[in-house]
N, C-alpha and C positions, 0 to 999 in steps of 0.2 A: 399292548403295542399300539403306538400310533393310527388313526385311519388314513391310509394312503390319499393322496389327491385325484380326482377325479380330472382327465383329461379328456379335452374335446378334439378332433379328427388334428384341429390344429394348430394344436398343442404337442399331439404326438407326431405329427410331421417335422416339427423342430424339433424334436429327441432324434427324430431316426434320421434328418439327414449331417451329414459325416463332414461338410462342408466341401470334400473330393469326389467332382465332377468331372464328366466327358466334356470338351466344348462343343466336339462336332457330333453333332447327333445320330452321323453313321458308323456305327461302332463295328469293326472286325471282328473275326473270331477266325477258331480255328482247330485240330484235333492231332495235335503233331505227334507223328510215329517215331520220335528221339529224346532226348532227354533234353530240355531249355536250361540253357549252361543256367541259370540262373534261379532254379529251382532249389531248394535249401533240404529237401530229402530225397531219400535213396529209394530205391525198389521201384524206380518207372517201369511202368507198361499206356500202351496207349488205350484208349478206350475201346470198349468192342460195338459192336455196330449197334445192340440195344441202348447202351449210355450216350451213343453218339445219340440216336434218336430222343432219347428225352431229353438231352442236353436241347437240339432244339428246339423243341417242344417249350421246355424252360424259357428259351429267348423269345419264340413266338408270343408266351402270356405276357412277357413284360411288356414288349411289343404292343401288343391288343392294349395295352392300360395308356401309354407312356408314349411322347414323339418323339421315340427313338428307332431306327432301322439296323438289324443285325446283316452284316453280309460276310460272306466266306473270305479268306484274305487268301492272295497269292502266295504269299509266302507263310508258313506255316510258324515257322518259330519268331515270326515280327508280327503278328496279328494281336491286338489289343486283348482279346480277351484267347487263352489258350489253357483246352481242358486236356487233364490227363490225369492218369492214376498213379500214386505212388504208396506204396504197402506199409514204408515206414511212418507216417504221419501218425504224430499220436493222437487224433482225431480223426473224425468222420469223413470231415471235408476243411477247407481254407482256402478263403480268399483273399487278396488287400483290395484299398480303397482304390480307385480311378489314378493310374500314373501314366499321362501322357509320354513321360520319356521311356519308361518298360514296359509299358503292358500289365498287364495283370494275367498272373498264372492260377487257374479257378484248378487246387488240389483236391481229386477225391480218394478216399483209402478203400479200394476194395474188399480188404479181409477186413475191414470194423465192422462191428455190429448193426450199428444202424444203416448200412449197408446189403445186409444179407437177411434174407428170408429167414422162417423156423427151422429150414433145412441146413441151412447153411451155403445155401445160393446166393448170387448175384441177383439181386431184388430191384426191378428197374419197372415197376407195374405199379399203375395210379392209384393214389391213397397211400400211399408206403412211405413211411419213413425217409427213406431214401429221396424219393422225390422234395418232399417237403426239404430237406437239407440240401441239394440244388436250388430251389429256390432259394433258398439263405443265401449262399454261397455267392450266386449271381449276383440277389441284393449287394450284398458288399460290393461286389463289383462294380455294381451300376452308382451308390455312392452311398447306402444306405449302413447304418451302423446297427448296433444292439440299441433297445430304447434305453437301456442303464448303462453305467458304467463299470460293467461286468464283461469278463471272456474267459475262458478256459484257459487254466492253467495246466501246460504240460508236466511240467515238474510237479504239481498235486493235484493228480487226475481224478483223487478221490472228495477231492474238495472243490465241489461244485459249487456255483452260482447257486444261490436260496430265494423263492419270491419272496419270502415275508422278510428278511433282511437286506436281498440287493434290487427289486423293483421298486424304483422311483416314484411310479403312480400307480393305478388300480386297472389299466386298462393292459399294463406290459405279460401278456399272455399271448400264445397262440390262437385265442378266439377273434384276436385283434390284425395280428403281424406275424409272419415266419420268422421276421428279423428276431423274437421272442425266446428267451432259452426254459420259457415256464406253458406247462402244461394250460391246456383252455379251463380245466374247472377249478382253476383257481379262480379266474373271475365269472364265476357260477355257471358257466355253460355245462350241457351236459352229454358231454362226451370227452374222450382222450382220443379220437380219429385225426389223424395228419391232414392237414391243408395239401389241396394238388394246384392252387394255384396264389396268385397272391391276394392277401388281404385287405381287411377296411382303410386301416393306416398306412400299408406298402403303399396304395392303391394312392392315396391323397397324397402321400409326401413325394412318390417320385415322378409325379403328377408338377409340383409345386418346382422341382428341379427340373424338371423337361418340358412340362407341358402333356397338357392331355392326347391323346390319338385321336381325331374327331372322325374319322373312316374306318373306325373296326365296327364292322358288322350295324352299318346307319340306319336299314331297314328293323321289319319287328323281325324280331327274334324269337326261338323257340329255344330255353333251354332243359334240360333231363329227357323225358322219354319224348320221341320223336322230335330230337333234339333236331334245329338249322342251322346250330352255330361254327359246323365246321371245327371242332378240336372236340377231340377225344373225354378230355377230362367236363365235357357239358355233355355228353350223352350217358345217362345213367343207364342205358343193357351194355358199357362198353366201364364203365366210373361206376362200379355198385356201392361204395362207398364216399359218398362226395362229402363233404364240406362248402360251398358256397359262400359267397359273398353276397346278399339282398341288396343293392345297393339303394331299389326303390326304398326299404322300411330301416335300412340299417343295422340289421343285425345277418346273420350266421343262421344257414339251415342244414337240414340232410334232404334226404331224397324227394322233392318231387316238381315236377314240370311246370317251368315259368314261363311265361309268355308274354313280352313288356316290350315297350316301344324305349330305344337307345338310352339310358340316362348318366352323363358324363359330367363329371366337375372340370372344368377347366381353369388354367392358372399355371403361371412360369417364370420362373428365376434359377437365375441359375445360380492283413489282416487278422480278418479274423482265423479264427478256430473256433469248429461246434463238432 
């Protein structure tokens, strides 16, 4: 088989943006307790207050990266981005790209798998699968795509996306991007531990479509143990299993305390199923 191509931050920031953007950079949201006429499956329920919470959570990291601002919309079922659960989805989660005229409905399936603990619980705790697929899910929303041109097929659930036949270049992995439908050791990292926040390529592409955040956290910072950063998933007695982003060295680590003065690329111009 061919050797895949070797892609630089910004090279893959052109795969993964979608071309469907927000224009205004304060984006709605919302957690509506009824069904949005306009959803395309059955078995709504609204989120429970732990999904609401990391649904935050989720908008806060993108936030922290990107000059975009999340705010609560009055109205519930007109709010640009509106999460909820729905049991029939035959996937995990679903979102589409950025629609000024509708909104974007951010679907997750509570009884899927990637969803549910070993127990068969609602799995809404850092490192988990679950999370990692809200971050995708958002991504889409905020305007980011798959870096291939691959998705999930509902009608052949058993016929998934393959890195060595549907990844375009060598970096389309989870060591790189959530937007990613292939594990990180494929591009030799070593681990299969879920991302809790977004990655090296999220991080620059939606960067390059909004602009950077230059006010999160401007002082030095303390991230892992006796964490300052203010979010959960940088305190490792709170995130025992982290994933990180290095952005000083550029690669991917696990657990242990960073401690580095602000460093931010800046730069602006301006679904799915997992």
């Amino acid at each position: 088989m061919p050797k895949k191509p070797s892609y630089s931050a910004a090279e893959a920031a052109e795969q993964l943006d979608s071309g469907y953007h927000w224009w205004d950079p304060v984006i709605t949201y919302s957690f509506p307790l009824s069904h949005p006429a306009d959803s395309e499956w059955g078995g709504f329920s609204a989120l429970t207050t732990d999904q609401v919470q990391m649904a935050e959570m989720v908008l806060a990291l993108w936030s922290d990266v990107a000059d975009i601002t999340f705010v609560p919309a009055d109205d519930s079922q007109s709010a640009e981005l509106r999460f909820f659960n729905v049991s029939e989805l035959p996937a995990g989660g679903q979102a589409s790209f950025p629609d000024e005229a509708n909104g974007v409905n951010v679907h997750i399936n509570p009884t899927h798998a990637s969803n549910l603990t070993e127990e068969g619980e609602l799995d809404t705790s850092l490192g988990s699968r679950a999370l990692q697929l809200l971050l995708h899910e958002v991504g889409h929303a905020l305007g980011l795509s798959h870096p291939g041109a691959y998705d999930f097929d509902p009608d052949n659930p058993d016929d998934a996306p393959n890195y060595y036949q549907d990844a375009e270049y060598y970096e389309d992995s989870k060591q790189y991007t959530v937007m990613s439908y292939f594990d990180a050791v494929y591009t030799d990292a070593q681990h299969y531990a879920y991302a809790s926040t977004p990655l090296l390529h999220d991080i620059y592409a939606i960067q390059q479509i909004y602009g950077a955040n230059m006010s999160t956290r401007e002082g030095d910072t303390v991230y892992g143990y006796n964490s300052t950063a203010d979010r959960d998933v940088f305190d490792f007695t709170i995130n025992t299993s982290p994933v990180i982003c290095d952005l000083g060295r550029r690669r991917h680590r696990h657990a242990r305390s960073v401690r580095r003065r602000d460093r931010r690329p800046a730069g602006s111009r301006n679904g799915r199923l997992q």
